[in-house]
N, C-alpha and C positions, 0 to 999 in steps of 0.2 A: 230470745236473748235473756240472759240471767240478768240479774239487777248490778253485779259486781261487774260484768261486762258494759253493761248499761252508763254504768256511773264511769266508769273510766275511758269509755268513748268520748261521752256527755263531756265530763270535768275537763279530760288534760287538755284540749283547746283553750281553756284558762290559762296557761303557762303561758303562752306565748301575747294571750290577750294582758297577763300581767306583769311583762317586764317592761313596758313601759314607762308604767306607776312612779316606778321610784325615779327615773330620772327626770319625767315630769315635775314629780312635787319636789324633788328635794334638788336637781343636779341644773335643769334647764332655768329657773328662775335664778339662780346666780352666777349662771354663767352668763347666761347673758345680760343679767344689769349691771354684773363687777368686769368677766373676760371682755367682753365683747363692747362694753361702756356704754350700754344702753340708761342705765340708773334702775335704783327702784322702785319709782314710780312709775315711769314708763314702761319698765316691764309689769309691774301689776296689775298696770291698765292696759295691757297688750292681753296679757291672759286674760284679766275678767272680760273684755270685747269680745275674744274666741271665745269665752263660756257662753255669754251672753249672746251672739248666735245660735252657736248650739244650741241653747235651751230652748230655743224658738222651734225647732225642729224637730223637738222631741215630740210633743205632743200628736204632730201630723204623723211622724214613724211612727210612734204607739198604736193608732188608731189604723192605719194599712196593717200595720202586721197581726193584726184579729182580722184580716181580712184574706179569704182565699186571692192569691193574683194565680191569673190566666193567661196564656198565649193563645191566639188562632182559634180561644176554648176550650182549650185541653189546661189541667190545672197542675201549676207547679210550684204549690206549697204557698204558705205564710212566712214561713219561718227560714229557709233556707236562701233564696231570694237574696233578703236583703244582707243577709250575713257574708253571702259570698262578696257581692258590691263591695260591704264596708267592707270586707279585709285588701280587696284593692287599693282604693282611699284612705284607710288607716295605715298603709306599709308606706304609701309615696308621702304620705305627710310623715312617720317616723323618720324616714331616710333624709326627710326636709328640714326637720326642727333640730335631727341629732350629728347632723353635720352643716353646720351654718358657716356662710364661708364667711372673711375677715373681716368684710364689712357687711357683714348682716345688719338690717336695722329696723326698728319701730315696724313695719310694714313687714315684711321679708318675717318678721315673730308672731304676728297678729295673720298674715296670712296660709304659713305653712302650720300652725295651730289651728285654724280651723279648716283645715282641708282634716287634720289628722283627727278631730274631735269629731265630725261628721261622720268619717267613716268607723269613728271608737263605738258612735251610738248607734250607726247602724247594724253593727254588730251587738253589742248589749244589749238593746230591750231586746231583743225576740231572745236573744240566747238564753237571758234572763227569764222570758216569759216560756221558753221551751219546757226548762227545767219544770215548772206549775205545772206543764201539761202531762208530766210522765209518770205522776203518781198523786193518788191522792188520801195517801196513809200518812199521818201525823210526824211519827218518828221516819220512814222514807223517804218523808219530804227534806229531810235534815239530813239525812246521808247522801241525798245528791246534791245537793248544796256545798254539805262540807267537803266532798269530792273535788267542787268545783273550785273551791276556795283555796284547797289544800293545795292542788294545780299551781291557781293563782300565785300563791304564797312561795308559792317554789320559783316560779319564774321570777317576783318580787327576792328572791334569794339568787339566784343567778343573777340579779340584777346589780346585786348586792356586792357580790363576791369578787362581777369582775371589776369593778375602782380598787377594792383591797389588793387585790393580782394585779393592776397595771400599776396602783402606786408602791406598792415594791419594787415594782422595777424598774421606778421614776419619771411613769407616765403621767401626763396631768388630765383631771377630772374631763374636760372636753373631748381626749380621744376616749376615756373609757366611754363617754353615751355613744360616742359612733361606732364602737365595735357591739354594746347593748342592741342597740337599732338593729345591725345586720343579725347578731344571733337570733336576734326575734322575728326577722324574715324568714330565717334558713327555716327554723324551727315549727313557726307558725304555717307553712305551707303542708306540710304532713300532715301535721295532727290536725288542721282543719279542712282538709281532705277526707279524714279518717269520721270526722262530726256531720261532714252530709252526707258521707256514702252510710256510713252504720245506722245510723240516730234516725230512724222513720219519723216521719210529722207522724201530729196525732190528728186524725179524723176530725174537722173543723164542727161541731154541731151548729148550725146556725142557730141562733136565738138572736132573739129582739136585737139586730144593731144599728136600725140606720136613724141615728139619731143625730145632731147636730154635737162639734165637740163641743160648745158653751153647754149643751144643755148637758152631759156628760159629766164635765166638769163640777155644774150646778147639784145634778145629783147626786154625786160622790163625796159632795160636802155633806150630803146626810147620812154618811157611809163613817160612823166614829170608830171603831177599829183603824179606820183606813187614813184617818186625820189624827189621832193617837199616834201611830206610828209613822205619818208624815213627818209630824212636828218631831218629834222624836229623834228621826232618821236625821233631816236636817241638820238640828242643833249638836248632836253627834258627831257628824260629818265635817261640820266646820269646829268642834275639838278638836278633832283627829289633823285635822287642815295646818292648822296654824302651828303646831310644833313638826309636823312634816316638813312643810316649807323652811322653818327656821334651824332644822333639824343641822342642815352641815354647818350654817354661819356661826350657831351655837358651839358645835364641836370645836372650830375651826378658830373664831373669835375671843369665846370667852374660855371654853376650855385650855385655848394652844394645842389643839390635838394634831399633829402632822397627818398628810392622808394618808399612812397607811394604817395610821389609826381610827382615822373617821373610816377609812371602808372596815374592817376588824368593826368597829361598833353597829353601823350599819347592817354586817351578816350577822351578828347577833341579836339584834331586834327581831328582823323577820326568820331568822332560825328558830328563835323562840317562840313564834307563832306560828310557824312550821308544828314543831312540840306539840303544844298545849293544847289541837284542833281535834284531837281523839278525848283528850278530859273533857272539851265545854260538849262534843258532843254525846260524851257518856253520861253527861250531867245532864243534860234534855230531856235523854229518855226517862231520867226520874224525876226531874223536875218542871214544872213549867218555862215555856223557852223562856218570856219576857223576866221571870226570875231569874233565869242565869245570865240572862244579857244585864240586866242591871247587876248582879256580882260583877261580872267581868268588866263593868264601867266602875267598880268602888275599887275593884283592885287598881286598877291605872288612876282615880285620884290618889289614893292612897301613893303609890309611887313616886307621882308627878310634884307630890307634895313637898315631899325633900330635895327637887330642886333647888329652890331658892336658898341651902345653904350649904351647894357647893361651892367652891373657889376654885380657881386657874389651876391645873392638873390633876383636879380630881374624877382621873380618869378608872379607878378601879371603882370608886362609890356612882360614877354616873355606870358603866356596866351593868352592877346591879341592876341599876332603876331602868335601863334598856328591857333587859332579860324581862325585868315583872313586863313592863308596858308592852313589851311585845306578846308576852303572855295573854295580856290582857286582849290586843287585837285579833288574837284569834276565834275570841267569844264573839267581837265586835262584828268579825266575818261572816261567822257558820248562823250566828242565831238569828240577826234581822232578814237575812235574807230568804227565811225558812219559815219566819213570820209572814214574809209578803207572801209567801205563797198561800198561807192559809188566809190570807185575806182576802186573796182570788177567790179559794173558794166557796167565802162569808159572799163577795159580792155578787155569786151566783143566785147561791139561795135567794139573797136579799132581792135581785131583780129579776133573776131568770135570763140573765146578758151574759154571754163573754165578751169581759171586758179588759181579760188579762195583759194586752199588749200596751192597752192605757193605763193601765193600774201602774205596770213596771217604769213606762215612760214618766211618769210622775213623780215615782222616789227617782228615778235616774237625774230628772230634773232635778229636784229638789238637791240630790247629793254635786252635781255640778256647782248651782248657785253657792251650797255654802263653800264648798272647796275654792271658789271664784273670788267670794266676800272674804275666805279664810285669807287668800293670799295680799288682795286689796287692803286688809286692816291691816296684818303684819308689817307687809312693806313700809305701806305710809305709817303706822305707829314709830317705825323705827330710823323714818326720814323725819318725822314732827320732831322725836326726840333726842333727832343731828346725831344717828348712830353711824359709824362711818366705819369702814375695813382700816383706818389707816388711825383712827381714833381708839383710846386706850382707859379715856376716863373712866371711873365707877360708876358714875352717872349713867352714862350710857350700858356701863355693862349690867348694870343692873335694872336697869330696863328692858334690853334684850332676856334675862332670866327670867324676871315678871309676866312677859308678855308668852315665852316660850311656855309656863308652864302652868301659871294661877289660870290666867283666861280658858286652857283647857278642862281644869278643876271644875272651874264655875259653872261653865256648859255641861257636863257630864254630870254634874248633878243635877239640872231643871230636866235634865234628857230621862234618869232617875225617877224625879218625881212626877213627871209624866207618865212612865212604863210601868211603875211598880204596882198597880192596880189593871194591869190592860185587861179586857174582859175575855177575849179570848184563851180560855183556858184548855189541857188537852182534854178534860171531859167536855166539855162542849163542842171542841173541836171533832173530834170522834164522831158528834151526833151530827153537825155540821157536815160531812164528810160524807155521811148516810143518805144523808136528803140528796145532798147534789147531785149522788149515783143517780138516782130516780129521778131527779130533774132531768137529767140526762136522756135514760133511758126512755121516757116520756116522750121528751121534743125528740129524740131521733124515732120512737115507733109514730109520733104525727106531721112526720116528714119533714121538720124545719131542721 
């Protein structure tokens, strides 16, 4: 199979894995703390609970899926496995969260959340960890990424489009997630059909695994690459979080934007990271990845910046500053996740382990907590500072602007000064890359 085949087997399973995204962060948190009257506290604490579950399970998924499972003794894959489960688990929890009936509550949010985040993560680390295994060329590692992303990106654009399409026609935001939901069934059954018939596992080499996860853990703190861009990933993650979430009340509240204009802005965001995912990754191949991810984090402060002096209809200068910041997520997308892969294969060399389904479970963690924290600060910041849908004061709206867009600013530059020296460069990486083959080849001719 050719690589452009490879990559689009791989990838478009993304699409259907990313229309979720946006109703998640941006459409399920207010609907049901404002439609459904749950509040915002109780909903933030309904999600960070289902984050805070999941997170717990990621570690134990990470650590099976570097492991061959077996029936009867016959062996059927790592990676495939659990991806099929989750897509079960992740379809009955979509169809659960994105049609809530009228008296949905506190429970019936916190439950049908983590039925759907269980099987999100069953599905993502190994998908996530597949990708590592299917090349180990610096700039290939970036083209099936950004494949995957691009997918993603598009499903997050179908996701987009159809609130813009139902509020034209003066449907309200909670039937668009329930027709979201089903498209991502229909859709999702094909193409991830098409991801475990086409897409061979790669040949497991055993090396050193059977170690306890503490001690794993303990050693992968001596793994700085891979703590660099923890930290990193994280406080990223929870930039990205906090204007996501506030993303419609902002449109909605402060701007006065009708919905079919929050959806029109919305498909422009992620259109524009659609765009912009062939530049960051034509930029990789000449530059160092962690260099271009930090551009693509200074063009979105930079954006985010002039925020704070728009006023109530200023809906063509916020456009603008969509277009760049969606711009900007498309670097956010293709490059960290092309870094982890080369961290996999730093922590080969470094230990002589595969430890790729841990490595992945660990940014996955990471990137839940903060999106979890993102949404917990927001909410309560803007319950502390008695912001209310029905409220009009400056006071308040000017705290909803501050919080939508400085706190992003501030995180994305410690996120900055952390990456902008990362020591994985692509001349080292190259030689990194070298060895591993041979490490390889090694333990597979002394039979482990």
């Amino acid at each position: 199979m050719n690589n452009a085949k490879r990559n689009f087997y791989y990838g478009s399973a993304a699409f259907a894995l990313g229309m979720p995204t946006l109703p998640l962060m941006v459409h399920v948190p207010v609907i049901y703390a404002e439609n459904l009257g749950i509040g915002l506290v109780a909903t933030g604490l309904a999600l960070f609970l289902a984050r805070l579950f999941d997170v717990i399970s990621d570690p134990v998924i990470g650590m099976v899926c570097d492991k061959t499972l077996t029936i009867n003794g016959k062996s059927i894959g790592r990676r495939k496995p659990m991806i099929f489960i989750g897509t079960i688990l992740a379809g009955t929890g979509a169809i659960l969260l994105m049609n809530p009936p009228s008296n949905a509550n506190f429970m019936f949010l916190l439950i049908a959340s983590i039925v759907l985040y269980l099987g999100w993560t069953l599905i993502s680390i190994p998908y996530q960890a597949w990708a590592a295994d299917l090349s180990n060329i610096y700039s290939d590692k970036t083209s099936i990424t950004a494949t995957r992303e691009f997918f993603l990106l598009a499903g997050l654009l179908v996701a987009g489009i159809i609130p813009a399409i139902m509020g034209y026609f003066g449907y309200d935001e909670m039937r668009s997630i329930s027709i979201i939901g089903w498209v991502m069934i229909l859709s999702g059954i094909p193409l991830f059909y098409l991801l475990l018939k086409k897409i061979p596992e790669v040949r497991n080499t055993k090396f050193n695994q059977n170690k306890t996860m503490l001690f794993l853990i303990q050693d992968l703190c001596k793994n700085i690459p891979f703590i660099r861009l923890l930290s990193g990933w994280f406080i990223n993650s929870a930039a990205n979080g906090i204007p996501a979430v506030l993303f419609i009340i902002y449109m909605k509240d402060f701007l006065k934007a009708d919905e079919f204009e929050r959806g029109m802005l919305t498909l422009a965001y992620f259109l524009s990271g659609i765009i912009f995912i062939p530049f960051w990754l034509f930029l990789s191949k000449s530059y160092d990845k962690h260099t271009v991810w930090c551009c693509s984090m200074a063009v979105a402060c930079i954006a985010f910046s002039a925020v704070p002096f728009l006023s109530e209809g200023d809906l063509f200068e916020f456009l603008i500053i969509t277009i760049i910041t969606g711009a900007a997520l498309g670097g956010d997308l293709v490059i960290p996740p092309s870094m982890q892969a080369d961290v996999v294969e730093y922590e080969v060399m470094r230990t002589k382990s595969d430890r790729t389904g841990m490595l992945f479970s660990l940014w996955t963690m990471a990137s839940k907590i903060a999106l979890a924290f993102s949404i917990l600060i927001a909410f309560s910041l803007l319950s502390f500072l008695d912001f209310s849908v029905v409220s009009d004061g400056p006071k308040n709206l000017i705290a909803l602007s501050m919080i939508y867009s400085i706190l992003p600013v501030v995180f994305k530059l410690i996120v900055i000064s952390l990456v902008w020296r990362y020591p994985l460069t692509q001349y080292k990486q190259s030689i990194i890359s070298k060895r591993v083959v041979l490490i390889k080849q090694r333990m597979a001719k002394d039979g482990h």
